[in-house]
C-alpha positions in Angstrom: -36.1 77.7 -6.0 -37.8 74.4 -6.0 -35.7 73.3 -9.1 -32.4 74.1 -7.0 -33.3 72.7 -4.0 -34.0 69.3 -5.9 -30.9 69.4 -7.5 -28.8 70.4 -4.3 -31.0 67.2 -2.6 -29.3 65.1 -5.7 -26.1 66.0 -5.4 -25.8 65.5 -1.6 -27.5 62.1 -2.5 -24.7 61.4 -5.1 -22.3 62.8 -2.5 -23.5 60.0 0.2 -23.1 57.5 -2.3 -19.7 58.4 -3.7 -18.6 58.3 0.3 -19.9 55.0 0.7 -18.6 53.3 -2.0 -14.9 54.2 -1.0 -15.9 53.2 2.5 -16.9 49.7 1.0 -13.5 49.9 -1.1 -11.3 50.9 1.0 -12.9 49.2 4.4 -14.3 45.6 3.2 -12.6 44.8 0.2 -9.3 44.2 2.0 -11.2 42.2 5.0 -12.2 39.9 2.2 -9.2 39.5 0.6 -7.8 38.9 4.0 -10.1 36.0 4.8 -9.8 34.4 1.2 -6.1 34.3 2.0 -6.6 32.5 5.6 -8.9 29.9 4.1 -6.5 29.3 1.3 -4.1 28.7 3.7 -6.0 26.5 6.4 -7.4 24.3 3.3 -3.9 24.4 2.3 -2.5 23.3 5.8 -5.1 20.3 5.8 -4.8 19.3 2.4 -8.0 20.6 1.2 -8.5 20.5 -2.7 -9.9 24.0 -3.7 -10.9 23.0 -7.3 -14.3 22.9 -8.3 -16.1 20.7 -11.0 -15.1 17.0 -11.6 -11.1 17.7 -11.9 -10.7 17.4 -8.1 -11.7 13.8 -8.5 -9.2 11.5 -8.8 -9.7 9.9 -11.8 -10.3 12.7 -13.6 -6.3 13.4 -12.8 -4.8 10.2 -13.5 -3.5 10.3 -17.7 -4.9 8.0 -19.9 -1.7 6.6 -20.5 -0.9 5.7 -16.9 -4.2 3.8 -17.0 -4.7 -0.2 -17.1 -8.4 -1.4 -18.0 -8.9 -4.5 -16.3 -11.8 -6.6 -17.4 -13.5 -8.6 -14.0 -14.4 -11.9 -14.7 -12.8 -11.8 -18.1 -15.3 -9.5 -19.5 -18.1 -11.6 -18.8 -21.1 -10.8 -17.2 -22.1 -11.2 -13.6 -25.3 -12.4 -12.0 -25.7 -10.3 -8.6 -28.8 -10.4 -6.2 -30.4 -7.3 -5.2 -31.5 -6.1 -1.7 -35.0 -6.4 -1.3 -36.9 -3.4 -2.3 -40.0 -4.3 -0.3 -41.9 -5.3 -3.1 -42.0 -9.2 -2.7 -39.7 -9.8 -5.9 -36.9 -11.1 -6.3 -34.4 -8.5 -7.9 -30.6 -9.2 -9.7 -28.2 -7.1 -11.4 -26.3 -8.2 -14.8 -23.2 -6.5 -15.6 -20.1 -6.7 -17.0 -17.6 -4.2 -14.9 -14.4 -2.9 -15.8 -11.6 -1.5 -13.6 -9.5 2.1 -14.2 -6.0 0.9 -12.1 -3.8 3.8 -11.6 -0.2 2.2 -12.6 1.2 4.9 -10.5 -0.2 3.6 -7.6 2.0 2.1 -5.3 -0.5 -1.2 -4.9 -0.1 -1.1 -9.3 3.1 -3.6 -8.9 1.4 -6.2 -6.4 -2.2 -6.1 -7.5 -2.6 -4.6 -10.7 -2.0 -5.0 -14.6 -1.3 -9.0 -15.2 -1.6 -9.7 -11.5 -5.4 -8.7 -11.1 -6.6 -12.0 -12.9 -5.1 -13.7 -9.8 -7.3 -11.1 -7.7 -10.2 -11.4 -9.7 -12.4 -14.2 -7.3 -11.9 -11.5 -4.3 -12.2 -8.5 -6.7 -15.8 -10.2 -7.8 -16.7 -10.9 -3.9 -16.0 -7.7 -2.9 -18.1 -6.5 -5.8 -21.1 -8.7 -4.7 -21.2 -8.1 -1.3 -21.1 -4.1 -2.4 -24.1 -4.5 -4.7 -26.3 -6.7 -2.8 -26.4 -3.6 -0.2 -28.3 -2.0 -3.1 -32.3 -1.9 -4.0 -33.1 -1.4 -7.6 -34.6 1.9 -7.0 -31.2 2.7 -5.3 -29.4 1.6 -8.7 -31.8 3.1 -11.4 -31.8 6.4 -9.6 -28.2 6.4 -9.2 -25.5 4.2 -11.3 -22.9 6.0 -10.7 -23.4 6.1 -6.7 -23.2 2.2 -7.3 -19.5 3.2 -9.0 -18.5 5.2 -6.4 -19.1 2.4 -4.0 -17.5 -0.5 -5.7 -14.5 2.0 -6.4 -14.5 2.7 -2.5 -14.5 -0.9 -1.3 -11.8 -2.0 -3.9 -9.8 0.4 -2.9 -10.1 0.3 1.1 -9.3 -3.8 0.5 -6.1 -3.0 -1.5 -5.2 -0.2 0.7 -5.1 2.3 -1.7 -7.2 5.2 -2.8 -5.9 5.9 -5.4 -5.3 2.0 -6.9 -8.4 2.0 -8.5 -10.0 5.6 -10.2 -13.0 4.1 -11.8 -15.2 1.4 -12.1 -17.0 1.1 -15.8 -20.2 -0.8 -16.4 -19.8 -2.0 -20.1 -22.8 -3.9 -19.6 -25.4 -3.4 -16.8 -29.2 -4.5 -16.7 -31.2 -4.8 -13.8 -34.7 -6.8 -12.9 
């Protein structure tokens, strides 16, 4: 009797679960599905890009063959002062930067390709005023953040987001 009543208690257990489970099918899986489409559709609406990982950014979407590597300041270095980091020296930034242009762009025709050597004095003052907003710690802990920047103010003074898609340090050291 004992054995039975055990296996009747399973079996009702089972039962519950079995019941529950096509609630949960039949109930929530379509609610979800619902609001997956309405977001899909609001991001769409704004403009939102979905994507994930690092082929939502920009440069990441641009072919390498509608690129143009410009050189700033001919390839040579620059000599940049640091913000101070509070600890009574003097700190500077050596590098040597290189800029992604996006000949798609619509800015490509007036500012880029041949005609960025004729930009390159305000290209390398935009640059400089960038950096020098920068600490060391700021720029050992986070190059690329320095990128990011010098890729942001380029492009908001050409008036273009999507002008320039990276900025390259072929040659950075900092003291």
């Amino acid at each position: 009797m004992k054995k039975s009543l055990l296996t009747i208690l399973s079996f009702a257990l089972s039962l519950v679960n079995v019941i529950l489970t096509a609630v949960i099918v039949f109930a929530v899986v379509p609610e979800i599905n619902n609001v997956n489409s309405l977001i899909s559709k609001v991001a769409e609406s704004i403009e939102l890009d979905l994507r994930t990982g690092t082929d939502a950014d920009m440069g990441n979407t641009v072919s390498p063959e509608s690129l143009y590597i410009y050189s700033v300041n001919s390839g040579e270095t620059m000599t940049i002062n640091l913000k101070s980091s509070g600890d009574g020296e003097s700190h500077f930034l050596i590098v040597a930067i290189t800029l992604s242009e996006n000949t798609l762009s619509d800015k490509y025709e007036t500012f880029g390709g041949d005609n960025s050597a004729t930009y390159d004095a305000v290209i390398r003052s935009q640059i400089n005023s960038e950096v020098a907003k920068y600490t060391i710690d700021d720029i050992e802990s986070d190059p690329a953040g320095l990128q990011t920047a010098i890729k942001d103010t380029l492009n908001s003074y050409f008036g273009d987001s999507a002008f320039i898609v990276d900025v390259g340090f072929s040659s950075i050291t900092y003291q």
